[in-house]
Structures are given as C-alpha cells and as structure tokens.
C-alpha positions in Angstrom: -51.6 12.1 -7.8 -55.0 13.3 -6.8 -56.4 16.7 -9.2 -58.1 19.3 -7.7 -60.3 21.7 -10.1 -61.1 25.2 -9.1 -63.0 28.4 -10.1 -61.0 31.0 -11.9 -63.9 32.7 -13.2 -63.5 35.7 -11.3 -59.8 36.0 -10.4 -59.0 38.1 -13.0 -61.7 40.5 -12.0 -60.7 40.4 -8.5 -56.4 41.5 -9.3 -57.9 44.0 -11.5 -60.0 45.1 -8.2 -56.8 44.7 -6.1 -54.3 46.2 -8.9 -56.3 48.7 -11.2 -52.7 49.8 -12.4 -51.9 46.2 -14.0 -55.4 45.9 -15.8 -54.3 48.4 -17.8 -51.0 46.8 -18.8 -51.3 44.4 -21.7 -48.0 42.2 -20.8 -49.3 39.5 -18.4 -49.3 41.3 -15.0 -52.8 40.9 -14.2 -52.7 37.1 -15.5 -49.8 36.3 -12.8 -51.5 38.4 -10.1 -54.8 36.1 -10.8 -52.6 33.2 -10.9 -51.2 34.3 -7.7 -54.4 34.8 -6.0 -55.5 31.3 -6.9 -52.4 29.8 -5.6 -53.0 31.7 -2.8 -57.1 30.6 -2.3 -55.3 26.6 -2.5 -52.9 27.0 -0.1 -55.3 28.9 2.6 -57.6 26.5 2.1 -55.5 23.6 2.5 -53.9 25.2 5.5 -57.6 25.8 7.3 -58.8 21.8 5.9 -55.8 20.2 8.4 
C-alpha cells in the first residue's frame, strides 16, 4: 500500500481561523476540525489529480 506524507503544520492554525470558538476549548475540537481539513485537502486533491 503506497504512503502519502503531508503538511500539517498549519492546520491547526487554519480550524482555529475557521472556528475561533473551538480554539478556545481544551477537549479536542480543534484537533478533529484540523484532522478534518486534512482529510479534506487529500481527498480534493485526489479528486482534481484523476
């Protein structure tokens, strides 16, 4: 199964940017909204590669 890597540096940033609400919260929200967005950068990206 091929890996891909990718550049998380700056989700974080980014869902607070897009959420300012779950930056302040200290239970994982703005971890699963980064995780979310990166999902989110794969999948348009595979979806504009084919």
């Amino acid at each position: 199964m091929p890996v891909r890597t990718a550049d998380e540096r700056l989700t974080s940033a980014q869902a607070a940017r897009q959420a300012p609400a779950a930056a302040r919260r200290r239970d994982g929200t703005l971890d699963s909204l980064a995780a979310a967005l990166l999902l989110q950068a794969e999948l348009d990206a595979r979806r504009g590669a084919a």
